[in-house]
C-alpha positions as CSV (number, residue, x, y, z in Angstrom):
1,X,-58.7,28.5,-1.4
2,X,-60.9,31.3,-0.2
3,X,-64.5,32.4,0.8
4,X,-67.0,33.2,-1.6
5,X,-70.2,34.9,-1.0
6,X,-72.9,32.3,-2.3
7,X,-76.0,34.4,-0.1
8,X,-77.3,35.1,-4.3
9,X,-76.8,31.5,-5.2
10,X,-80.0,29.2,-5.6
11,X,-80.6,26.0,-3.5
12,X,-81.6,22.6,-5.6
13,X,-84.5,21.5,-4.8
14,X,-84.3,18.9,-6.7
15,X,-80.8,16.6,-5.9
16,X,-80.1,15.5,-2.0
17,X,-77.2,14.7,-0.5
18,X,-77.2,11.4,2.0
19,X,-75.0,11.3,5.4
20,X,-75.0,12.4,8.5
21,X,-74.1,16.8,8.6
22,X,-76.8,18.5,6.5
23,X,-75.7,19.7,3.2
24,X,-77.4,21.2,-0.1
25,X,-76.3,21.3,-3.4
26,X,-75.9,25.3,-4.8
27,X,-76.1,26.5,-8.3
28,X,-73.9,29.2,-9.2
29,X,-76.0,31.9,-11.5
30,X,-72.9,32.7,-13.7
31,X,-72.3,29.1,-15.2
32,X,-74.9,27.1,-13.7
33,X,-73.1,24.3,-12.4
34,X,-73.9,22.6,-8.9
35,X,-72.1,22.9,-6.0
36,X,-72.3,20.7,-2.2
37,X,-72.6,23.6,0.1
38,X,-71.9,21.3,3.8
39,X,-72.8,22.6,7.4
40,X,-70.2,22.2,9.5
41,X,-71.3,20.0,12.8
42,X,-69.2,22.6,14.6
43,X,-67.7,26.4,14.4
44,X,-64.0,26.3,15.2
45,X,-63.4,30.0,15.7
């Protein structure tokens, strides 16, 4: 696993996610397919 820069990456306006930590879905330009982008409730550093 690593990081990947997604900054160029479109949100979906359209699909939600339910629960309790926000989250988006992320559509990646080169194939088009969706992925759930989740904000972590907290930064472990």
């Amino acid at each position: 696993m690593g990081l990947h820069d997604v900054s160029h990456w479109k949100k979906d306006e359209e699909r939600q996610a339910s629960g309790t930590r926000e989250k988006f879905w992320l559509i990646n330009p080169d194939n088009k397919r969706r992925y759930l982008f989740k904000i972590p409730k907290r930064l472990v550093i």
